[in-house]
VEXDREN-2710 file (C-alpha; in Angstrom, 1 decimal):
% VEXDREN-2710
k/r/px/py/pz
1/UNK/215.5/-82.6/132.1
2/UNK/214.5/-81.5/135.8
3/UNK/212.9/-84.8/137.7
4/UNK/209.6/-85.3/139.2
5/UNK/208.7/-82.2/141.6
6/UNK/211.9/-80.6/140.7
7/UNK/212.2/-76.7/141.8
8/UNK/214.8/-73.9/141.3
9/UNK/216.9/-73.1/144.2
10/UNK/217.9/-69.8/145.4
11/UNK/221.4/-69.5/147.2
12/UNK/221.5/-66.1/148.7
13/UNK/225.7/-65.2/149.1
14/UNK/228.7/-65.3/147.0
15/UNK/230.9/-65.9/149.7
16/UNK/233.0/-69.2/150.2
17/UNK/229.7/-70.8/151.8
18/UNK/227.3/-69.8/148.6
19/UNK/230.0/-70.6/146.4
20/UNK/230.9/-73.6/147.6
21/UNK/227.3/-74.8/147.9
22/UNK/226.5/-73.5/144.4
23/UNK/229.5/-75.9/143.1
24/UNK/227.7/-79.2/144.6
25/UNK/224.1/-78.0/143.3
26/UNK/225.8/-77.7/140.1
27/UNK/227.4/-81.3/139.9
28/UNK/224.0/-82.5/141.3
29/UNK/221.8/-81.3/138.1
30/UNK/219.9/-78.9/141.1
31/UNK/218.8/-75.8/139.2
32/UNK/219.8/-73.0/141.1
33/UNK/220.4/-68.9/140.7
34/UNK/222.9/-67.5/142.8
35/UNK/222.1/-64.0/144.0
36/UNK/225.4/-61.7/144.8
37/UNK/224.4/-58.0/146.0
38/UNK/227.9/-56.9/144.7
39/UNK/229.5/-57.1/141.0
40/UNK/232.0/-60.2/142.0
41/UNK/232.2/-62.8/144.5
42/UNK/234.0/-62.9/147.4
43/UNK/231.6/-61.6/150.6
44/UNK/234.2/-60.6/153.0
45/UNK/237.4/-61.1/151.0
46/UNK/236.0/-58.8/148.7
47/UNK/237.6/-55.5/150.1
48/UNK/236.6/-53.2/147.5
49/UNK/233.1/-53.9/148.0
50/UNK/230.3/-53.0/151.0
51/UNK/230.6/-56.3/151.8
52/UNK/234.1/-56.7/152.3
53/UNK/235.8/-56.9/156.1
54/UNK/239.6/-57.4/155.2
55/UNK/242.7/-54.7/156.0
56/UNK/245.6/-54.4/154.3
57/UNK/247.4/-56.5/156.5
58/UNK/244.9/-59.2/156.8
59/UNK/245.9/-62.3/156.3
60/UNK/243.7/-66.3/157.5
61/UNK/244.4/-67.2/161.2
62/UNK/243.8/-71.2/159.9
63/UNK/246.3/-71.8/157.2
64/UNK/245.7/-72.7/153.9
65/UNK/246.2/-76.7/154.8
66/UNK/242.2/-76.3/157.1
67/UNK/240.8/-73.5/155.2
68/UNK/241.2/-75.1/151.2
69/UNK/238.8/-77.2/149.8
70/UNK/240.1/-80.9/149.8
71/UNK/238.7/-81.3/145.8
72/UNK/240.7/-77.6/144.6
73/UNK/243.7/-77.3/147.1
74/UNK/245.4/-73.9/147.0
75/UNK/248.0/-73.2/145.1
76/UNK/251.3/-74.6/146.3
77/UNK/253.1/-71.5/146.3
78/UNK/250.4/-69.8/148.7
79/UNK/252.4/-69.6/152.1
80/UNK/251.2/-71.2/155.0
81/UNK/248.6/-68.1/156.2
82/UNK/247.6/-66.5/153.0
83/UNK/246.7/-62.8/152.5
84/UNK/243.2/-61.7/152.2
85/UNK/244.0/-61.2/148.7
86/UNK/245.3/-64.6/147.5
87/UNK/242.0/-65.4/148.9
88/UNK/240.1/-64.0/147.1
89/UNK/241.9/-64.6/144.6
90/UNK/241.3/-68.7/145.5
91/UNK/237.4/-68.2/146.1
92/UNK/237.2/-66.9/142.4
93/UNK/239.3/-69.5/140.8
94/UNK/237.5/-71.8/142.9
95/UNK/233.6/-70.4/141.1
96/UNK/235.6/-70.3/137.5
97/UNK/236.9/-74.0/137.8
98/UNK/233.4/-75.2/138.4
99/UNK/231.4/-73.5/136.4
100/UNK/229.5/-71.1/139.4
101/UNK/229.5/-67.9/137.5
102/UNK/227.2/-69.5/135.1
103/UNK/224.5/-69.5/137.6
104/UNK/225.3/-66.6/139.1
105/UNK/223.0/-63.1/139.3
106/UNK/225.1/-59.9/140.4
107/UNK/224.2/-56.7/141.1
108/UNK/221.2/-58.6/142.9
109/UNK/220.9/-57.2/146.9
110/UNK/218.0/-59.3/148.2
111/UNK/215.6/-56.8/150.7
112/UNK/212.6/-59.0/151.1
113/UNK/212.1/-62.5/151.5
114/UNK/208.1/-63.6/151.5
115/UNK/206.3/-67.0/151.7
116/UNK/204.6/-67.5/148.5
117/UNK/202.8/-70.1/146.8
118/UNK/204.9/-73.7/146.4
119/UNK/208.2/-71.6/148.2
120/UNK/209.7/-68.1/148.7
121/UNK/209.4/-65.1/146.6
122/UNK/212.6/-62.9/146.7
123/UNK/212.9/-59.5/146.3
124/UNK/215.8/-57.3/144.6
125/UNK/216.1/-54.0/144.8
126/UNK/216.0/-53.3/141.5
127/UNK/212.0/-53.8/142.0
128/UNK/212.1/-57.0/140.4
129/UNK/210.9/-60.3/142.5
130/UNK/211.5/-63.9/142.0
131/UNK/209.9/-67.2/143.1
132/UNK/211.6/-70.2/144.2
133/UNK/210.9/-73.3/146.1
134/UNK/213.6/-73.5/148.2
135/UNK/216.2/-70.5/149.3
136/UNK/219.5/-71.0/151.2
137/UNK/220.6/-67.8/152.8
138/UNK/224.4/-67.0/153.0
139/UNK/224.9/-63.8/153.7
140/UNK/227.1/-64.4/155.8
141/UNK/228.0/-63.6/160.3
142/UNK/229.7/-60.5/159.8
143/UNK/226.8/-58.2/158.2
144/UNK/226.0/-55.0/160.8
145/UNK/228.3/-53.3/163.9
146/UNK/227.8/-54.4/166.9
147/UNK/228.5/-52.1/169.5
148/UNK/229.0/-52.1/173.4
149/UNK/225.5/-53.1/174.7
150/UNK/224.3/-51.3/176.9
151/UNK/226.2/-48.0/174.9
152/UNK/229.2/-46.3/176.9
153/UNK/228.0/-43.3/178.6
154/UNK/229.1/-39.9/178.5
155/UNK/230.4/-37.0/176.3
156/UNK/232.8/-37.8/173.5
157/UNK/235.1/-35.3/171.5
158/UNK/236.8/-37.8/169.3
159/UNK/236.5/-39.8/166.6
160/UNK/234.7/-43.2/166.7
161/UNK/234.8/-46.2/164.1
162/UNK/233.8/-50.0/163.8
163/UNK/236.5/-52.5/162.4
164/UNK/234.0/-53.1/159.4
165/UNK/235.0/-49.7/158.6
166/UNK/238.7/-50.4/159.1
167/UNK/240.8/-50.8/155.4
168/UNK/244.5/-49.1/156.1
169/UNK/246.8/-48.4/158.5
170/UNK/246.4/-44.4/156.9
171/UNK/243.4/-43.8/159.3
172/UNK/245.5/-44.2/162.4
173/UNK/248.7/-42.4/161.5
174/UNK/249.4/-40.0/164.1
175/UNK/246.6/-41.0/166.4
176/UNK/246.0/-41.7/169.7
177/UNK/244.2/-44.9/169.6
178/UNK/241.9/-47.0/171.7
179/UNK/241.2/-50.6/170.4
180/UNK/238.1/-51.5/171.9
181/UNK/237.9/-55.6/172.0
182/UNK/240.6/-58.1/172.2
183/UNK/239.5/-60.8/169.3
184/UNK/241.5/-61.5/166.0
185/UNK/240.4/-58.5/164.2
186/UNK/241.2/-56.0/167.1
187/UNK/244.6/-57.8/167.4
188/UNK/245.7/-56.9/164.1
189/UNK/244.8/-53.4/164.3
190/UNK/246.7/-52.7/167.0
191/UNK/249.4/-54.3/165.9
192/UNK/249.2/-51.6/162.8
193/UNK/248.3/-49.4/164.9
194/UNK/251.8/-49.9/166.8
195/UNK/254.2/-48.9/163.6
196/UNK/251.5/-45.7/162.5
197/UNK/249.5/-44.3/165.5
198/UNK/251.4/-42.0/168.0
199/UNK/249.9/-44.1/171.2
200/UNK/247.9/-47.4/171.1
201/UNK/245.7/-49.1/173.7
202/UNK/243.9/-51.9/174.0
203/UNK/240.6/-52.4/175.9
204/UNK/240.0/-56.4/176.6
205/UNK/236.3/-56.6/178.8
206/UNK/237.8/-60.8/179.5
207/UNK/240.9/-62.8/179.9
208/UNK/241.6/-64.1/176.3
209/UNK/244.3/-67.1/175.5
210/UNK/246.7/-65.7/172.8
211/UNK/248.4/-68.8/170.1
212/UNK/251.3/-68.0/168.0
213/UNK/250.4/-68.9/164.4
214/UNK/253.7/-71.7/164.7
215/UNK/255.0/-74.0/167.1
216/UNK/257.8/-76.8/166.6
217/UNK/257.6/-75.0/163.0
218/UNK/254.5/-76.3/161.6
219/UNK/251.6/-74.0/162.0
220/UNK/249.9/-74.3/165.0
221/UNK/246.3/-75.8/164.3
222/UNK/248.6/-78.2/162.0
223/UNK/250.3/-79.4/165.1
224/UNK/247.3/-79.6/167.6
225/UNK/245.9/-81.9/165.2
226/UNK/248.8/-84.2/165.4
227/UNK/248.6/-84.4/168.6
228/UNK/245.9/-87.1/168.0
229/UNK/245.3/-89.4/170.9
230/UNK/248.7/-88.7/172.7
231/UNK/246.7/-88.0/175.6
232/UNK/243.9/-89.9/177.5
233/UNK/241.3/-86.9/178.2
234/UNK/240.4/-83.8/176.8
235/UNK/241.5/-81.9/179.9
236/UNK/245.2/-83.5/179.7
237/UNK/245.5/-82.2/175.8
238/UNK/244.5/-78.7/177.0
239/UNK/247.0/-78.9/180.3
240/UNK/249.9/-80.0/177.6
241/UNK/249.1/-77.3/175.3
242/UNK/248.6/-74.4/177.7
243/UNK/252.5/-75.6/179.5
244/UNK/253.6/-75.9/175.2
245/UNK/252.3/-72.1/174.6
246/UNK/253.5/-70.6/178.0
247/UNK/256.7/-72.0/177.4
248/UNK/257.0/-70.1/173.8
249/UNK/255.7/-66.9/176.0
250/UNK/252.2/-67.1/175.0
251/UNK/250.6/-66.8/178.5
252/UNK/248.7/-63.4/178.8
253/UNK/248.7/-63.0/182.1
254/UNK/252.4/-62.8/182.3
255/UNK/252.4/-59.6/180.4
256/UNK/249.7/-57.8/182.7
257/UNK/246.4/-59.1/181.0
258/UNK/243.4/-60.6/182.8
259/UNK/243.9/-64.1/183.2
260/UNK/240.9/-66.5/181.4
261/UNK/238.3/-67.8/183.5
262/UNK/237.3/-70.6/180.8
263/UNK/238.8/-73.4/179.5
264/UNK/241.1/-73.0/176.5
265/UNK/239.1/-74.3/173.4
266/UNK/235.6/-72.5/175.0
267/UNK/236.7/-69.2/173.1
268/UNK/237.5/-69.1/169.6
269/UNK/241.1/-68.8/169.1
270/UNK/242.7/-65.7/168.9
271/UNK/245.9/-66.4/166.2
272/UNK/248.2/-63.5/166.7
273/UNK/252.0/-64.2/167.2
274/UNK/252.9/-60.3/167.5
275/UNK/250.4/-58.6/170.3
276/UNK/252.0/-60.1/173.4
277/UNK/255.6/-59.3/171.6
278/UNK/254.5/-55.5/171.4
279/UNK/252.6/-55.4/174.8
280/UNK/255.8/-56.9/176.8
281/UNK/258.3/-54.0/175.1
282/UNK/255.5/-51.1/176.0
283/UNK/254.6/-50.6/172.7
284/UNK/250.3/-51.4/173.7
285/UNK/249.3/-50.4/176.8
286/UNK/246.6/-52.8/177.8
287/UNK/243.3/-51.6/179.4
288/UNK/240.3/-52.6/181.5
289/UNK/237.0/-52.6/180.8
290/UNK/235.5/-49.0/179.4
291/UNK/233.8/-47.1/182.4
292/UNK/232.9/-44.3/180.5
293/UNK/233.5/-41.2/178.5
294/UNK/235.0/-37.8/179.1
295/UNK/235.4/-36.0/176.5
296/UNK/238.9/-36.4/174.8
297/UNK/239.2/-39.1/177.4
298/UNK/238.6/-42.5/178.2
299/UNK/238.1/-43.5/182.1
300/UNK/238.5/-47.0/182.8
301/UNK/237.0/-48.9/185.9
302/UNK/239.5/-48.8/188.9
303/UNK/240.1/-44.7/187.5
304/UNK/242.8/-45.1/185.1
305/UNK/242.4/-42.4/182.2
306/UNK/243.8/-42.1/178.9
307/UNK/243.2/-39.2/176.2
308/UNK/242.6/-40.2/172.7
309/UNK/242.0/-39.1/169.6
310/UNK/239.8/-42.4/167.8
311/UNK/238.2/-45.5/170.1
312/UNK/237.9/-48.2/167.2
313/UNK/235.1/-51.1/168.1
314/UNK/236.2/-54.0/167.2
315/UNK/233.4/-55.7/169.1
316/UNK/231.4/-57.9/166.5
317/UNK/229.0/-58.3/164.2
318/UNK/225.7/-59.3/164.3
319/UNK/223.7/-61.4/161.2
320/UNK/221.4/-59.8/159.0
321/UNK/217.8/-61.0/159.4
322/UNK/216.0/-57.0/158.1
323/UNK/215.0/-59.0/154.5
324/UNK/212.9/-61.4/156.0
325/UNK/209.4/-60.8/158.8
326/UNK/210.6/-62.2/162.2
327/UNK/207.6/-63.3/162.6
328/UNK/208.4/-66.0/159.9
329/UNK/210.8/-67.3/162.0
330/UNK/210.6/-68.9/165.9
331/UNK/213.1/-67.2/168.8
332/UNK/214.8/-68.8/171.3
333/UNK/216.7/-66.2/173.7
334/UNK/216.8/-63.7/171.1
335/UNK/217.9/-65.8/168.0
336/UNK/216.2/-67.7/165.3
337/UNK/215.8/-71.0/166.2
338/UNK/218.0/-73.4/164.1
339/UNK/218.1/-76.9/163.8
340/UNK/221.5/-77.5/163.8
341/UNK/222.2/-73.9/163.0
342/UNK/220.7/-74.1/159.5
343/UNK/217.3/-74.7/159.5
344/UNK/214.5/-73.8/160.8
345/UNK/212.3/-76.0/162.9
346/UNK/208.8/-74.2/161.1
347/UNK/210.4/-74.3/157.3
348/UNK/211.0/-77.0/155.2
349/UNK/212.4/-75.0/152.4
350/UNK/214.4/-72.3/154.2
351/UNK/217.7/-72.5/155.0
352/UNK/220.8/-70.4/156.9
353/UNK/223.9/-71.4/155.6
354/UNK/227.3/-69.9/157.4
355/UNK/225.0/-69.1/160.9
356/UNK/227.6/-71.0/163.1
357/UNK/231.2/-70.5/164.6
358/UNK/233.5/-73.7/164.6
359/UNK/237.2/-73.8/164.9
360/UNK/238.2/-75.4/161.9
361/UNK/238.9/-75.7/158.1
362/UNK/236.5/-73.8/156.2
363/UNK/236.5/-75.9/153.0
364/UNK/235.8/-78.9/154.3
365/UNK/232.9/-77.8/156.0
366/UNK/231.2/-75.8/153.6
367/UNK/231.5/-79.0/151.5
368/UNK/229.8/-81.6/153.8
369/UNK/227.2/-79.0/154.8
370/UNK/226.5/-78.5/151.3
371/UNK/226.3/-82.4/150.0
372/UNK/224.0/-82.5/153.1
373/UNK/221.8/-80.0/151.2
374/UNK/221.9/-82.0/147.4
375/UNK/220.8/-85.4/149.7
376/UNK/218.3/-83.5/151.8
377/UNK/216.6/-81.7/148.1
378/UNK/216.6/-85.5/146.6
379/UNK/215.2/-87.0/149.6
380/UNK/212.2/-84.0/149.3
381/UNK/212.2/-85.1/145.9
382/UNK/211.1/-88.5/146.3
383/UNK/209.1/-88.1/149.3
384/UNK/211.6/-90.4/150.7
385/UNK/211.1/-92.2/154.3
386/UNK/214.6/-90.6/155.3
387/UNK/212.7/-87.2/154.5
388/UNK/209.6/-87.4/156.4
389/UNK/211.7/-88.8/159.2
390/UNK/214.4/-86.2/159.5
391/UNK/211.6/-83.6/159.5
392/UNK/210.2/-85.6/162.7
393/UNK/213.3/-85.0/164.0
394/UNK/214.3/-81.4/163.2
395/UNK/211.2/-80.4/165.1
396/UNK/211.4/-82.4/168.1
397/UNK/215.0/-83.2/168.5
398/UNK/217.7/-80.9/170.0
399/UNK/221.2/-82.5/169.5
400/UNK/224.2/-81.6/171.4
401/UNK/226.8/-79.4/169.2
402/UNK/228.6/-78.4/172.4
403/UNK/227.1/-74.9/172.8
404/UNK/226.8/-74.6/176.4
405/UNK/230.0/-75.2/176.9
406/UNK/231.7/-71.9/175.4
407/UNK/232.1/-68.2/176.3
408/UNK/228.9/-66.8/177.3
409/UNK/229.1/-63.8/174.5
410/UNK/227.1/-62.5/171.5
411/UNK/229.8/-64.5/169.3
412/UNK/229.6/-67.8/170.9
413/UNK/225.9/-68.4/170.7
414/UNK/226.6/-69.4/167.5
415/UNK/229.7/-71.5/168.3
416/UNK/229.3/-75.3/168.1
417/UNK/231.9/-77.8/169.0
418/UNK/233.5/-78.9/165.5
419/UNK/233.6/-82.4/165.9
420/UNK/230.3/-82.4/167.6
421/UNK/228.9/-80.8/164.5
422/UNK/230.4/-82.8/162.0
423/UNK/228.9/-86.2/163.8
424/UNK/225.8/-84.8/164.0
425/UNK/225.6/-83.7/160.4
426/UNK/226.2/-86.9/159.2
427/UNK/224.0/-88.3/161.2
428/UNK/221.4/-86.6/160.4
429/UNK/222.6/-87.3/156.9
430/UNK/222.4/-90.9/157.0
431/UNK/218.9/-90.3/158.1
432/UNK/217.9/-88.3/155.4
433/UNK/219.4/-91.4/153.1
434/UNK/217.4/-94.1/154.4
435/UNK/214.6/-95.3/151.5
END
């Protein structure tokens, strides 16, 4: 039996974040219908579908010990970085174990999202429209292309291509290829590209630290961690680790790439072991910043020119937002304005789940962001004093998640300091707790 001012609760998503949220509604008694545009679950891990982003050789850069969630570990013959398909593979298991295809609607692509009486009405493209009186969007960061803004000028005579459109090593056989973007995406694709294209290139418009995926034979998130207080400040952790990964022939610069500018954990990690291996026995030929186009060839700044036969973007993504009126939302410098990247200030009942970068475990988070949801639709429930008092706060207060302090970059606007973020989430938390 639903309690006093009870409502049904959209989740918009099956990706690990609906999924996972879905799970905690679930064990809560929170009615809920989860809305997947595909036929499965799985968002990006789901290859075969529009949705999906993975490769044939794509495997996690955080290895299964940061990325499982701690109440369903993964399964103990998973190797330390599982492939995209054991992952999926886990997400699902992870939805059967706890009952999350119960509540689940597929088939269901949301393409409007409308203020209605007591909540949201939702729109399917089927035609058909439902009403809710809450919705959690997770649909997830890596939705539409970004491309080179402003676009690279001049005339072109080969192909072009987006990593989202990237599945097999097939489409660069024989090619003469240009990897545009030097993140953890573009990494692996040159390094396919090496063993199938006839030339490969890469195109990096910063300096970017490289991390092999092990050091002293643990993986290497695994032993920064353990690191722990060994050192008195922030800046002698990053000193030591910097000297541990030079030493293992991680530094970037020694191999002819632009040197960072930034401090080593104001990027997002790239994980790739093999690129600087490749690059230092001529196998990549590393690139500047795209001047231009001419025709079958690529000019460079400084003059450098290279012909090619496919310049693949790997350059982003940017969130999807077409589904709902901006004007429902408030902007800050071109993005919604979320408190703590999840809600926003002018809603009470609308929520972005997912909208936020953080190095670190991706079970763990989901979870806690997700018991902060069951606590925040009780509090609402009760018309608790923790309630009314967080929603003082999430329109007045601006807490410090670290943001200013990372890349300046499309990407990192939505980055926040992990640790940052998980103090301030339970925080807020214990706020919303208070009777």
């Amino acid at each position: 039996m639903r309690g006093a001012g009870e409502v049904r609760v959209c989740i918009v998503g099956g990706g690990p974040t609906g999924i996972g949220l879905a799970k905690e509604f679930g064990e809560a008694g929170i009615p809920f219908d989860l809305l997947e545009a595909e036929a499965d679950f799985g968002g990006v891990w789901n290859r075969s579908a529009r949705c999906g982003r993975v490769y044939d050789s794509a495997h996690l850069i955080s290895p299964k010990s940061n990325t499982q969630f701690s109440d369903f570990p993964m399964p103990a013959d998973y190797p330390d970085y599982p492939s995209h398909r054991q992952m999926l593979a886990y997400i699902r298991s992870y939805a059967r174990r706890f009952g999350v295809y119960e509540g689940a609607v597929f088939n269901a692509s949301v393409v409007r999202l409308s203020k209605a009486a007591g909540g949201w009405r939702v729109g399917l493209a089927s035609g058909e429209e439902r009403d809710y009186g809450m919705v959690y969007v997770c649909n997830g960061a890596q939705r539409v292309a970004q491309y080179p803004d402003p676009p690279i000028r001049g005339p072109r005579s080969f192909e072009e291509m987006h990593s989202l459109e990237y599945r097999s090593p097939s489409q660069l056989r024989g090619k003469r290829v240009l990897v545009m973007g030097a993140g953890n995406s573009g990494c692996d694709i040159v390094i396919d590209a090496v063993h199938h294209a006839e030339a490969v290139y890469l195109s990096a418009r910063r300096g970017y630290y490289f991390q092999p995926k092990y050091i002293s034979g643990k993986p290497t998130p695994e032993w920064m961690m353990e690191l722990g207080s060994k050192f008195e400040t922030r800046e002698e952790t990053l000193a030591y680790i910097r000297e541990v990964f030079k030493l293992a022939g991680f530094e970037g610069a020694d191999y002819g790439l632009r040197a960072p500018d930034y401090p080593l954990d104001a990027c997002h990690p790239v994980m790739n072991s093999q690129l600087l291996y490749h690059v230092g026995h001529g196998d990549v030929g590393v690139k500047g910043d795209v001047e231009r186009f001419d025709g079958r060839e690529v000019v460079f700044c400084g003059g450098d020119r290279v012909e090619v036969d496919l310049v693949l973007y790997a350059t982003g993504y940017r969130r999807q937002l077409d589904f709902l009126d901006p004007r429902q939302l408030e902007w800050r410098g071109g993005l919604p304005d979320l408190f703590l990247h999840m809600m926003p200030r002018n809603h009470d009942d609308l929520f972005f789940y997912g909208y936020y970068n953080l190095v670190g475990g991706l079970g763990n988070v989901v979870r806690m962001v997700s018991l902060f949801a069951v606590d925040y639709i009780r509090a609402r429930q009760r018309g608790a004093r923790g309630y009314r008092n967080f929603l003082e706060a999430k329109r007045k207060e601006d807490p410090d998640l670290g943001r200013g302090y990372f890349v300046n970059s499309l990407r990192h606007r939505w980055e926040v300091d992990l640790w940052k973020f998980l103090k301030v989430v339970n925080r807020y938390r214990g706020l919303i707790n208070e009777q």
